[in-house]
C-alpha positions as CSV (number, residue, x, y, z in Angstrom):
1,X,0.0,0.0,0.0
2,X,3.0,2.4,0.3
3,X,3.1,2.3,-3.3
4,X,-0.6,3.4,-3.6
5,X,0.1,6.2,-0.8
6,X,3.5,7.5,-2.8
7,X,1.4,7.8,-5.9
8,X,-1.4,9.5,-4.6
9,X,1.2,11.9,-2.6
10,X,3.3,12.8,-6.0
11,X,0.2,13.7,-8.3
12,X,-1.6,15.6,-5.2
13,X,1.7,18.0,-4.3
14,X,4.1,16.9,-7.0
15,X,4.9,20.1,-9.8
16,X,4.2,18.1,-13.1
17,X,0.6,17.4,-12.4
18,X,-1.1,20.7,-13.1
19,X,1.2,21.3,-16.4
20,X,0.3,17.3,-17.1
21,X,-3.4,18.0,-17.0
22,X,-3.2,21.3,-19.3
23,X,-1.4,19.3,-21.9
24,X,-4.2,16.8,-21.8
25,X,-6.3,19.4,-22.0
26,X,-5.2,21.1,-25.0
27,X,-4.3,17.8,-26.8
28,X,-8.0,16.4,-26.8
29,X,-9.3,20.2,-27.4
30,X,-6.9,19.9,-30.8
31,X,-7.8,16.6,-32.0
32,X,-11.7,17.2,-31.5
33,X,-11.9,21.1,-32.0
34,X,-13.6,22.0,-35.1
35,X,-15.4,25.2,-34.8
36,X,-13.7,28.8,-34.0
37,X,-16.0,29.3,-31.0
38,X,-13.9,26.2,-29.1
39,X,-11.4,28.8,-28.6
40,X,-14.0,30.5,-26.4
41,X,-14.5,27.7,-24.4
42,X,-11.3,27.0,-23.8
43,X,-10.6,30.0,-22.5
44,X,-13.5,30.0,-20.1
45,X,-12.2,26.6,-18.9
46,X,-9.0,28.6,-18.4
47,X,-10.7,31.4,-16.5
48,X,-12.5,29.1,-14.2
49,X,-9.0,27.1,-13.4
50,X,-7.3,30.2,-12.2
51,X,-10.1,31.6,-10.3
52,X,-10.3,27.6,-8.5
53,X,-6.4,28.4,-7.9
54,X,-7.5,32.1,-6.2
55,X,-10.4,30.7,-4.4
56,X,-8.2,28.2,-2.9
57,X,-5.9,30.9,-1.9
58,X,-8.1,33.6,-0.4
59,X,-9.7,30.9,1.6
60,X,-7.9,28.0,2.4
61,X,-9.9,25.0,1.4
62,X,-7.5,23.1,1.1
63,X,-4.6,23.8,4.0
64,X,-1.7,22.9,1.9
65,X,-0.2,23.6,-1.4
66,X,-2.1,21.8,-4.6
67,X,-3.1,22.3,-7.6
68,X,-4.8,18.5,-7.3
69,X,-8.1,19.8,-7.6
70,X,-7.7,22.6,-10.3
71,X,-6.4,19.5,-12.5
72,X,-9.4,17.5,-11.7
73,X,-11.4,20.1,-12.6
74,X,-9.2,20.8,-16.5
75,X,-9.3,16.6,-16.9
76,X,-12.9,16.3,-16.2
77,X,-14.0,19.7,-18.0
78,X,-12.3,18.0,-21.2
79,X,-12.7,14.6,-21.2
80,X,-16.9,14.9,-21.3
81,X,-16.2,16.3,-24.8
82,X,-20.1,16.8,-25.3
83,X,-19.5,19.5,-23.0
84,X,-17.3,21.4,-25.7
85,X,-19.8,22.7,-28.1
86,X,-20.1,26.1,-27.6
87,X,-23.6,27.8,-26.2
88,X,-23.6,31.2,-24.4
89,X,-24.8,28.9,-21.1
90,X,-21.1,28.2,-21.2
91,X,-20.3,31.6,-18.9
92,X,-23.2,30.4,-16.2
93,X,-20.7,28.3,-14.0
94,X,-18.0,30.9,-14.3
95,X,-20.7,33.6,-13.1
96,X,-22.0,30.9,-10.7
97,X,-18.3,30.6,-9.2
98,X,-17.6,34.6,-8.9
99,X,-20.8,34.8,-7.0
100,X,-19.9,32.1,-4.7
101,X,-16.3,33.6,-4.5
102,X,-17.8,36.8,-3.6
103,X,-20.1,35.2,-1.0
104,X,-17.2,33.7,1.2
105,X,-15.8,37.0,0.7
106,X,-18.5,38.0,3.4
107,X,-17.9,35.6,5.6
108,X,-17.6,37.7,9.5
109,X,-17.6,41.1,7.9
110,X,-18.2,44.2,9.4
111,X,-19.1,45.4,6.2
112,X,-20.5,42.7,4.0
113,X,-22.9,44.7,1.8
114,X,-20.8,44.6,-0.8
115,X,-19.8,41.6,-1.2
116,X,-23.2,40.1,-1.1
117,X,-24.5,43.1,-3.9
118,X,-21.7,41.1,-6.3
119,X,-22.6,38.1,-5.7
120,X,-26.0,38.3,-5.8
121,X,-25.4,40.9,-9.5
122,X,-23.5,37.4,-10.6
123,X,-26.1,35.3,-10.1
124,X,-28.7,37.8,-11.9
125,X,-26.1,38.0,-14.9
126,X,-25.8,34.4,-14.8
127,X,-29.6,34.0,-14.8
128,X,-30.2,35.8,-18.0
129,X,-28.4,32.8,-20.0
130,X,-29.7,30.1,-17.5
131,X,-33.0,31.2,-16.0
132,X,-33.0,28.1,-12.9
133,X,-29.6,29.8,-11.5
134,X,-32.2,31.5,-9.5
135,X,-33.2,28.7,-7.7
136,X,-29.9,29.2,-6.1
137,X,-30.5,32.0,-4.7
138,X,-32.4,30.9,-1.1
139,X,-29.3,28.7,-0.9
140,X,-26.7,31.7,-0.6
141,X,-29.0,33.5,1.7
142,X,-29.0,30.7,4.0
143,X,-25.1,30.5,3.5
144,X,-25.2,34.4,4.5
145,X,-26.6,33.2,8.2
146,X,-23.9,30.5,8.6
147,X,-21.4,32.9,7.2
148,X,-22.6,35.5,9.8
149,X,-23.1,37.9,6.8
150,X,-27.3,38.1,6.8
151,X,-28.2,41.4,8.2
152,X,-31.4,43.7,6.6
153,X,-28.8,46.0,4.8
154,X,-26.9,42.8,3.7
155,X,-30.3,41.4,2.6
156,X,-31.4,44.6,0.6
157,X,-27.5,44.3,-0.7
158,X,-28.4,40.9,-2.5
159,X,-31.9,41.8,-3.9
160,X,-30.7,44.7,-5.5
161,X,-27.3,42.9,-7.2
162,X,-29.7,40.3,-8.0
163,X,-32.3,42.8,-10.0
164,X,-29.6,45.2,-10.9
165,X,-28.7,43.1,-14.4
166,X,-32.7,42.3,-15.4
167,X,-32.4,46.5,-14.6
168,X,-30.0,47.1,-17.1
169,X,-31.5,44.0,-20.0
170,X,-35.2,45.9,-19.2
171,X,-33.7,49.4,-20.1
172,X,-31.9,47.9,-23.5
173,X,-35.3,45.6,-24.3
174,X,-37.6,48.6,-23.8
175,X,-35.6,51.0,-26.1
176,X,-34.9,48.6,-28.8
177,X,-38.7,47.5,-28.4
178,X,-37.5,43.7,-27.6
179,X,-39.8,43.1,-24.8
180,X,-40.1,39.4,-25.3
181,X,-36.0,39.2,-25.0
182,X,-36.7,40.3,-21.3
183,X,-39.7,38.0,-20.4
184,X,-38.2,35.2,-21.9
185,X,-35.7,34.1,-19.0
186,X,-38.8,34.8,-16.1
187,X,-41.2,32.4,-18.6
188,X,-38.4,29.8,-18.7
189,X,-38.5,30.3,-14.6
190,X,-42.1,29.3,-13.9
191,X,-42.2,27.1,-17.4
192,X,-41.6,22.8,-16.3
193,X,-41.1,20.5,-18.9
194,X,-42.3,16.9,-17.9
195,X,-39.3,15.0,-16.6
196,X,-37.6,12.9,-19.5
197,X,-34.2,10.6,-19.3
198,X,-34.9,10.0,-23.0
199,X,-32.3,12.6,-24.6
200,X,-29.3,11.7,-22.2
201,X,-27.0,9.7,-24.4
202,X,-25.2,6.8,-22.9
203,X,-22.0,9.4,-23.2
204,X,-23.7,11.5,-20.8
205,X,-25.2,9.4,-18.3
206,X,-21.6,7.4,-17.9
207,X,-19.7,10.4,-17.5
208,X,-22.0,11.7,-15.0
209,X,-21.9,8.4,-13.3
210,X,-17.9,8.5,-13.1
211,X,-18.1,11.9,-12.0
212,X,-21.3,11.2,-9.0
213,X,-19.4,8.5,-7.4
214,X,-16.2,10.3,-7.4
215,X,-17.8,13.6,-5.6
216,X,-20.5,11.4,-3.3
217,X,-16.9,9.7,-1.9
218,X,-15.9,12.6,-1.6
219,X,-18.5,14.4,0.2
220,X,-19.3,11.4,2.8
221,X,-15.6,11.5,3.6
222,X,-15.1,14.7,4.5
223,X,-18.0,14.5,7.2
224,X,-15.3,12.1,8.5
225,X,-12.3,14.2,8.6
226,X,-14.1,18.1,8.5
227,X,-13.1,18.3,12.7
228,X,-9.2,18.4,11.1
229,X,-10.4,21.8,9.2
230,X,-10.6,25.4,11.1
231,X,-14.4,26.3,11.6
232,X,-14.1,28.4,8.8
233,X,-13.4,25.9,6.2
234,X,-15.7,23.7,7.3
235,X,-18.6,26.1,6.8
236,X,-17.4,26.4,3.3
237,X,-17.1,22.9,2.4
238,X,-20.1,22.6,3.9
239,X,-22.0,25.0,1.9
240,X,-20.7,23.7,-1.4
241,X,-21.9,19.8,-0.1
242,X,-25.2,21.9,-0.1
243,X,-24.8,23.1,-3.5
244,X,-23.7,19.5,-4.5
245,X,-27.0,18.3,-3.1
246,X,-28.8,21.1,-5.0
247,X,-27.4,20.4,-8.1
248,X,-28.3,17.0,-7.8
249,X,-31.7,17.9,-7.3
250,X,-32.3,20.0,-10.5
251,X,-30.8,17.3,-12.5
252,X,-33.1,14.6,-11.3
253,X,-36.2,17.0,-11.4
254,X,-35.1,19.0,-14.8
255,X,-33.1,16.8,-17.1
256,X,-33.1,19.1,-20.2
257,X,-30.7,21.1,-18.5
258,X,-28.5,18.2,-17.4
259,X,-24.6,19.7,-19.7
260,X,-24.9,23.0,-17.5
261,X,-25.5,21.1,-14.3
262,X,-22.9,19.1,-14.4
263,X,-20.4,21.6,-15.7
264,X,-21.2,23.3,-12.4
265,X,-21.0,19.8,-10.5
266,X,-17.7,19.3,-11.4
267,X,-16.3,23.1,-10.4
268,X,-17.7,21.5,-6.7
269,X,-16.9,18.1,-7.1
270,X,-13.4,18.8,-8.5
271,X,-12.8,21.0,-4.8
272,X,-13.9,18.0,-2.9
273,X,-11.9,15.4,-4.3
274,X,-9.2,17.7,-4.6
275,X,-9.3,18.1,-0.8
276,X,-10.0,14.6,-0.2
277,X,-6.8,13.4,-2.3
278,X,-4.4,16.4,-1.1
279,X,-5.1,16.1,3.0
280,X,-6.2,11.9,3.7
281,X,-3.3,9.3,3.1
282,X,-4.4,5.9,4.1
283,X,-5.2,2.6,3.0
284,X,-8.7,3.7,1.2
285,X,-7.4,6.7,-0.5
286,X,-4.7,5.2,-2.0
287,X,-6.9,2.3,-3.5
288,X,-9.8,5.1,-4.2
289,X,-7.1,7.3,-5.8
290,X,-6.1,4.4,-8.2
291,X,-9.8,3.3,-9.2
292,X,-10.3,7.1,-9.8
293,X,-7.4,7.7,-12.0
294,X,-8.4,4.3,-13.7
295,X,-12.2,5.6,-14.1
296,X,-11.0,8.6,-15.7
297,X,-9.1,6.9,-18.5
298,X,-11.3,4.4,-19.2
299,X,-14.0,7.5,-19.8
300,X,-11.4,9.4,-21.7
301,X,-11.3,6.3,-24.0
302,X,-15.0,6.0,-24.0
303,X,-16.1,9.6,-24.8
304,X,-13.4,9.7,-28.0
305,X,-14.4,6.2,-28.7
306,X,-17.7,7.9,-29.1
307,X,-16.8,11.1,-30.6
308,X,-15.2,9.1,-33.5
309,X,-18.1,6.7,-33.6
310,X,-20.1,9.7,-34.3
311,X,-18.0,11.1,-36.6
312,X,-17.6,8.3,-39.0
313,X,-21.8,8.1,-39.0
314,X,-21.8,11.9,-39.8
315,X,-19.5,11.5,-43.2
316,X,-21.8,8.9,-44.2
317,X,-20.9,6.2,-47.2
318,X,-16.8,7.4,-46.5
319,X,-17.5,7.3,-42.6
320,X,-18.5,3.6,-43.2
321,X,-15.8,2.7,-45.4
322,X,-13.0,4.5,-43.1
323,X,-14.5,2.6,-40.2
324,X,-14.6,-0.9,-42.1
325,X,-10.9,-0.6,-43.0
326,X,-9.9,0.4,-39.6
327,X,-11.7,-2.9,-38.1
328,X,-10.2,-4.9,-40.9
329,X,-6.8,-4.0,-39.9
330,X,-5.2,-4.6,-36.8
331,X,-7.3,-2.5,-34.8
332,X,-10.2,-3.3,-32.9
333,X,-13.0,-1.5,-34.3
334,X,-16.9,-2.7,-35.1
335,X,-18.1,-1.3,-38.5
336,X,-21.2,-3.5,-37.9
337,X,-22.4,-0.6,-35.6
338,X,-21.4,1.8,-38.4
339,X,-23.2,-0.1,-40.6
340,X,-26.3,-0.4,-38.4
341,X,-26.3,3.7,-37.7
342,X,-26.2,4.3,-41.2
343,X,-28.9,1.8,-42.9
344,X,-31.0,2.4,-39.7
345,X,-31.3,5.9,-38.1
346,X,-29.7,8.0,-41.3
347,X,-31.5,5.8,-43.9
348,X,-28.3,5.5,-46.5
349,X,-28.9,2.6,-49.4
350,X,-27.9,-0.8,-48.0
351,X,-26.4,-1.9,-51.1
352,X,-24.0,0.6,-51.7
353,X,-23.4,0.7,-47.5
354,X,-22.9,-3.0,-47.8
355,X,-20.4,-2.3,-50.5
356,X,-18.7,0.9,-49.2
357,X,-18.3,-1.7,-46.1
358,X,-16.8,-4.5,-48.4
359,X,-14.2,-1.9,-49.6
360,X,-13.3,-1.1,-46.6
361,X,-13.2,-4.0,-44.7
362,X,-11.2,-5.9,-47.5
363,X,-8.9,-2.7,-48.0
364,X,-8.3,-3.0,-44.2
365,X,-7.2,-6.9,-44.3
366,X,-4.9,-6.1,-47.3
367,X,-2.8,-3.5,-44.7
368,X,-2.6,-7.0,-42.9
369,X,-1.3,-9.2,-45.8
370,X,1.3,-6.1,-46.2
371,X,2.1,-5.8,-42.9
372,X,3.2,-9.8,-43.1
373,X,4.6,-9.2,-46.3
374,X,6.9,-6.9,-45.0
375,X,8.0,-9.6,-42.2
376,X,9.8,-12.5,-42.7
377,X,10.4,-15.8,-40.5
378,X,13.8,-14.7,-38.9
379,X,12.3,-12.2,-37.5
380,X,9.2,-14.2,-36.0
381,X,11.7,-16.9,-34.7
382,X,14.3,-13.9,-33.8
383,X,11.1,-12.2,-31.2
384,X,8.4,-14.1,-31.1
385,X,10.0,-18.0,-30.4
């Protein structure tokens, strides 16, 4: 188990880790990039990194150097690559994380007005994009009584951030005569679809899986080990386990917005685990740290497995036929689910799909015949007797 505990110690304080994680990042942002406005969300992946690295500083959540959990956060932000098409929702958990940012800010203040009048303006800019941020909002006002923030000047503070932004959208919908721009995010409020699993691809609901058991660990753990924590931090953890819970909550009840959840999910989850991983050494963390460092790979794998599954469907006939070479090489491939998606759901011709498979496939076993072509038999008996 020493092993195990030396692992988990080098990749929670060690240097290489955070640079590791940005190269991973930007190396699967390359290879399935393919629209201008990726940039954008790169660079709010970037923004929400170094504010997790600030937040960490300004209020010790974790009471030691690491990087651990800003890592976690990049990996998982990049490996659920169905998170990477671009949507203006895409700022909501950076404003969510400003706003929460600003609300420790308030914790014991003799003057917490102002913090609370930013972070309640952040979660009313937020809430023009994504309508049910709101719901968060009885949430940070009960973290303003545990923070010792909540007083009636405090409480004014917040409902005027909060209105200040639908202030400002009202003024620019009114003179531009766009009314129905500025009812649209308070109809989306009050407006419930019926629940519905039905749209969540296997992509997603696997990747959230990974990521649930990862932060529910997490979470139950530190109610174990929270005493080791000044008071302080342990009202913040606490009040992002809350938000956890929350989040959780909307998913379950509202599906449809299930991508902007989870992005914000794994800005808390990624804190949690980052804590758990940086301050507990024992025998369970070290095997936990190992399954969860497997996990991620494995849905690394998974989500480019099906990103290039997907891509082969989209070009069609050539899709087919790249995708029945490749599984009539060396490399394990099924074209048989390419040929299904295509004949089925896209409705291609099935005679020239069962021939554009044909070519492929027996292309693909050719590269094979080559490939022993190329050998000969004292190499075989030279490495392989």
């Amino acid at each position: 188990m020493a092993g195990y505990d030396k692992f988990q110690t080098d990749m929670a304080k060690g240097r290489f880790t955070f640079p590791v994680a940005i190269l991973i990042c930007l190396l699967l942002r390359i290879i399935t990039g393919n629209e201008w406005q990726d940039v954008i969300n790169l660079l709010v992946c970037a923004l929400t990194a170094y504010l997790l690295i600030e937040i960490n500083t300004a209020f010790t959540l974790i009471r030691t150097r690491s990087t651990l959990h800003v890592s976690f956060y990049i990996f998982l932000s990049t490996t659920c690559l169905f998170l990477h098409s671009f949507q203006y929702a895409v700022f909501v958990p950076l404003a969510f994380l400003i706003a929460t940012s600003q609300l420790f800010s308030s914790y014991e203040s003799p003057y917490p007005a102002g913090s609370i009048f930013h972070a309640f303006f952040f979660i009313g800019l937020g809430s023009l994009l994504f309508p049910q941020l709101l719901y968060f909002v009885p949430l940070f006002y009960l973290g303003m009584i545990s923070f010792r923030s909540l007083s009636l000047k405090s409480f004014f503070a917040g409902l005027t951030g909060l209105c200040m932004p639908y202030w400002l959208f009202f003024g620019y919908a009114f003179y531009y005569d766009k009314m129905n721009l500025f009812y649209h995010p308070l109809q989306e409020l009050i407006h419930f679809q019926p629940i519905s699993y039905g749209t969540l691809g296997m992509d997603r609901i696997i990747s959230c899986g990974i990521i649930t058991l990862i932060s529910l660990v997490s979470s139950v753990h530190y109610f174990h080990v929270s005493y080791l924590d000044k008071v302080r931090t342990r009202i913040f953890l606490s009040f992002l386990i809350t938000v956890e819970a929350w989040i959780y909550l909307l998913g379950i009840l509202q599906p449809q917005h299930f991508d902007i959840l989870l992005q914000m999910q794994i800005i808390v989850g990624s804190i949690l685990t980052g804590h758990l991983f940086t301050l507990t050494h024992n025998r369970f963390t070290g095997i936990f740290f190992i399954t969860t460092f497997v996990l991620l790979i494995v849905l690394t794998i998974y989500n480019l497995w099906m990103q290039f599954f997907q891509f082969l469907i989209d070009w069609g006939y050539w899709g087919l036929f790249l995708g029945s070479f490749i599984a009539g090489s060396v490399l394990p491939f099924s074209s048989e689910a390419v040929l299904a998606a295509c004949v089925g759901p896209l409705g291609l011709d099935p005679v020239i799909s069962i021939a554009a498979a044909t070519a492929g496939n027996v292309a693909g076993g050719m590269t094979c015949y080559w490939m022993g072509h190329l050998g000969n038999m004292e190499w075989i008996e030279k490495y392989f007797m």
